[in-house]
N, C-alpha and C positions, 0 to 999 in steps of 0.2 A: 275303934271300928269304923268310924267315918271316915279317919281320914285316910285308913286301907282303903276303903272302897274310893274315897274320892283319887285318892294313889293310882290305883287300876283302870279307873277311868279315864286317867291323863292318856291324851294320846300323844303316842313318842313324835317327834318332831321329822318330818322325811328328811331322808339323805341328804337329797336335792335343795334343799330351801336354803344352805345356805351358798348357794349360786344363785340366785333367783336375784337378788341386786345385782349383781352381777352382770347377770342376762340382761336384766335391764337398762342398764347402764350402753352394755352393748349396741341393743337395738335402737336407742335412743343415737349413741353415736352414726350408726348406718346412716339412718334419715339426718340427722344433723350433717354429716356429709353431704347428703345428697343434695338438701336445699343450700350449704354452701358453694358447692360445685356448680350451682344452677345460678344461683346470684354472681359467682366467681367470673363464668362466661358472659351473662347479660352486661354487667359493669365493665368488664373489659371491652367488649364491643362498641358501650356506647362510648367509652371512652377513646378507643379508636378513631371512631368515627366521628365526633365529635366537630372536630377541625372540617370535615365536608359538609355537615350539619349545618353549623353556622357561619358559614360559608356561602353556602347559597341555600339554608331555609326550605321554604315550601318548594322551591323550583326544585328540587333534587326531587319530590315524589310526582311532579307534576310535564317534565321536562325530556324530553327521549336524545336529548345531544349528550353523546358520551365522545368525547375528544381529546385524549389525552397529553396530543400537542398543543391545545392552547388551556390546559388546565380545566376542563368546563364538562361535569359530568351531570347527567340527571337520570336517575332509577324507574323513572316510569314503560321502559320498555320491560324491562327485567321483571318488575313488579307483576303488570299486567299480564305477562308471558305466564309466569309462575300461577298467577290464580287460574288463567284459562286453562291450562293444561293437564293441572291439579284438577280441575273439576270434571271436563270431560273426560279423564281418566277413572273420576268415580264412577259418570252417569258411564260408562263403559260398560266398566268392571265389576258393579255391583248387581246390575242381571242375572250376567252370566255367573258369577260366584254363588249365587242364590240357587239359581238353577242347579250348578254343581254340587252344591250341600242338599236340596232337598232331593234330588236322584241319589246321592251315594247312603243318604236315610231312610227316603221311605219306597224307593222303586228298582234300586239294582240290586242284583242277585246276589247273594251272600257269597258266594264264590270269588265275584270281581270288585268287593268293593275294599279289602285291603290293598290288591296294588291297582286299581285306579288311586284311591285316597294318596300310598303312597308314589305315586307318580306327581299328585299335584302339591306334596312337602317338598320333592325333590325340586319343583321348578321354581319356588321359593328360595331352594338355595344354588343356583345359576347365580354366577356374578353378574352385576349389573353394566363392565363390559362385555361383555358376551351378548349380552341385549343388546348391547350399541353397536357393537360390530355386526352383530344379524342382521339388525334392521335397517343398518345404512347398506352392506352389499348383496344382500339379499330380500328383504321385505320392501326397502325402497323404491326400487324397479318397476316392483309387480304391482305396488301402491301408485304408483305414476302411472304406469300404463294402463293398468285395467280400475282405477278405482278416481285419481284427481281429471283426468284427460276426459272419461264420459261424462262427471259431474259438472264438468266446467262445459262440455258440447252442449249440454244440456238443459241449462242454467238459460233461463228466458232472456234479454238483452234488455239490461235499463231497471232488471227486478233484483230485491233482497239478497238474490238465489244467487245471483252475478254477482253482488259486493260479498256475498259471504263466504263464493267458492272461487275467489279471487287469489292471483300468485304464481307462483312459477312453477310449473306441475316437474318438478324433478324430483319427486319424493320428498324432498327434505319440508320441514314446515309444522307448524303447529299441531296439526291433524296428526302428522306422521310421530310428531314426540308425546300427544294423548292416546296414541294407538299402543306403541311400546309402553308407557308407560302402565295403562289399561291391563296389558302383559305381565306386566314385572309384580302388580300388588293383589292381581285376583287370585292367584293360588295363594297371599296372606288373607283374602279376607273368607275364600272358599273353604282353607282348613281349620279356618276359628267359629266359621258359622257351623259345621259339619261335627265339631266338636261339641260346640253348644246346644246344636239340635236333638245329639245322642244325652244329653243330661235330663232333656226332659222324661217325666218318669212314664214307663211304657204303658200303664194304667190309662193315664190321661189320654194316652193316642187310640187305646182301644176302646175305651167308653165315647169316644167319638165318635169309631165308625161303628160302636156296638148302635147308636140312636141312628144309623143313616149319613152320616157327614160323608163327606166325598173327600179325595183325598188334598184336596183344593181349600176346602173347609177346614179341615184338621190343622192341614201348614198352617193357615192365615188368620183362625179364632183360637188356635191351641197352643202348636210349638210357636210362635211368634210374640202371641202376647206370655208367654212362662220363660222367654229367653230374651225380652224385649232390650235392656239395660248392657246386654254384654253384648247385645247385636250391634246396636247403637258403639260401643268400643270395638268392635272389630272395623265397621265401617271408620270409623277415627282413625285407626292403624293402618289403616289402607289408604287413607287419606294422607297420615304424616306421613307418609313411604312416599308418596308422590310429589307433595309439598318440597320436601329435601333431595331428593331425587338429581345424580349429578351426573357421571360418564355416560348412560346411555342416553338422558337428553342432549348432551353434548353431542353425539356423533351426529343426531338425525332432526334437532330443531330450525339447523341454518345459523344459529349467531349472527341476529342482525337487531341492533339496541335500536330499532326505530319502532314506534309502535305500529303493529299488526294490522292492515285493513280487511284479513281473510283466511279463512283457516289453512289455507293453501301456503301462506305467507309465510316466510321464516321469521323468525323472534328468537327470544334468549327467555331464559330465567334467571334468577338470581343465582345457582347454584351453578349453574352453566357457564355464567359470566364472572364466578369469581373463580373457577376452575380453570377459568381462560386466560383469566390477564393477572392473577395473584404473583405468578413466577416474574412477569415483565413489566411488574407495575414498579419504575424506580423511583418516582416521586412519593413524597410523603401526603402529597392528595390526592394520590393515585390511591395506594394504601387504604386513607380514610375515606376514598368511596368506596372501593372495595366493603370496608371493615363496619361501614354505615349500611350497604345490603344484605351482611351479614346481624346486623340490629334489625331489619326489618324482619328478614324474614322468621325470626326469631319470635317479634310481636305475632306476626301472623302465625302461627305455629302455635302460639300459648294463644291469639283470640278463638280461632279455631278451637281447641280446646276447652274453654272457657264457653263458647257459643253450645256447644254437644253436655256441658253439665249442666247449662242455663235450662234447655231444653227436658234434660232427664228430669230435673228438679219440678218442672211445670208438669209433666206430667204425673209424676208421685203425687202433686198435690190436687190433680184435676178429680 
């Protein structure tokens, strides 16, 4: 009689389980790809690079002479271009993204907020020539005439204002490749925040403005800190879009490897200057300088990275 009962108690075994190693196995290979594939690229490059590396050492991060008739290259134009451009394209585009997520959440009419919303997926997926062709024969222009020419008329003589809106007011220029760029990654970070801010659960929003909170209050002590973590990755993803960023910096930066005295100034980035000379580089130290700004910005791309989970982590534990 026990052992009926214990018989009946057995629970039958599911379908499924004997897949379940299986699966695992699976999954396990996915990411073991992924982090070969990731080691695969970093090693190839440095090894590229390698031959420019020790070669000329610290001068390659330090050095803006890129000459490829007397063999003598240095990445500090590139490098430098790349992080200024990267960054005022954040301090750009993360306003106005904010702005766009918290109007299409808590202030526009339920009528217009699926095709606003989709209009701002769609400008996400414009190619990033199309940005470059825009802005060099059309935004260029309008950005010389009416926006670098009065700043620079402007600009006190002998002051900060002078060396920093300093350059050649033909559109082209640092300013002009954070402005598009600014373009190209706010409708990513507008429909990740817009998305995250709908997760938050609608309880929370209204026991906010059930005590009196203003709608100001609710964004910035509610949905912000309950979305904090995937805010913080959306701003990352709009970051690395900019960071690697190649054809439309290319049409409207200028290409010029010397370092920048002004945001007017044209400069290159790394992405722009390997996009540039990769096809015409016939040397093999052509190449591995090439293939050595490709190892950087590679670093910078994972410090970056690295710096935004340093920070989440500090805060979890604060």
């Amino acid at each position: 009689m026990a052992d009926m009962t214990a018989g009946s108690l057995k629970r039958a075994r599911p379908i499924g389980a004997r897949f379940d190693s299986v699966f695992r196995i699976l999954c396990l290979s996915a990411a073991t790809m992924l982090l070969a594939a990731i080691a695969g690229v970093l090693v190839s490059l440095l090894i590229g690079g390698w031959p420019a590396f020790s070669k000329f050492g610290l001068k390659f991060f330090t050095s803006t002479v890129w000459n490829p008739v007397t063999e003598d290259y240095g990445g500090a134009g590139p490098i430098v271009g790349t992080l200024i451009t990267a960054t005022l394209a954040l301090l750009i585009a993360l306003p106005l993204a904010f702005g766009v997520a918290v109007y299409l959440t808590e202030f526009c009419p339920r009528a217009l907020r699926r095709p606003i919303g989709t209009a701002v997926e769609l400008l996400a997926g414009v190619p990033s020539i199309v940005y470059g062709m825009w802005g060099l024969f059309v935004l260029a222009p309008l950005f010389a005439k009416y926006v670098e020419l009065p700043m620079m008329a402007a600009a006190p003589p002998g002051s900060i204002w002078e060396t920093l809106f300093s350059g050649v007011p033909n559109g082209s220029g640092l300013l002009m490749a954070s402005v598009i760029l600014a373009i190209m990654i706010l409708p990513y970070i507008a429909a990740t925040l817009r998305e995250l801010f709908l997760t938050v659960p609608v309880k929370l929003r209204e026991s906010a403005y059930g005590v009196g909170c203003t709608s100001l209050e609710v964004v910035w002590s509610v949905t912000l800190p309950h979305v904090r973590k995937s805010a913080i990755g959306a701003v990352m993803l709009g970051l690395g879009r900019a960071l690697g960023e190649t054809m439309a910096v290319t049409f409207v930066i200028g290409n010029s490897h010397g370092f920048p005295t002004g945001l007017f100034d044209g400069g290159s980035t790394i992405a722009s200057t390997i996009a540039n000379e990769f096809a015409e580089a016939t040397s093999d130290m052509h190449t591995s300088a090439l293939l050595a700004l490709g190892f950087v910005l590679f670093l910078i791309t994972f410090a970056v990275l690295a710096i935004a989970r340093t920070l989440l982590g500090q805060r979890d534990h604060a």
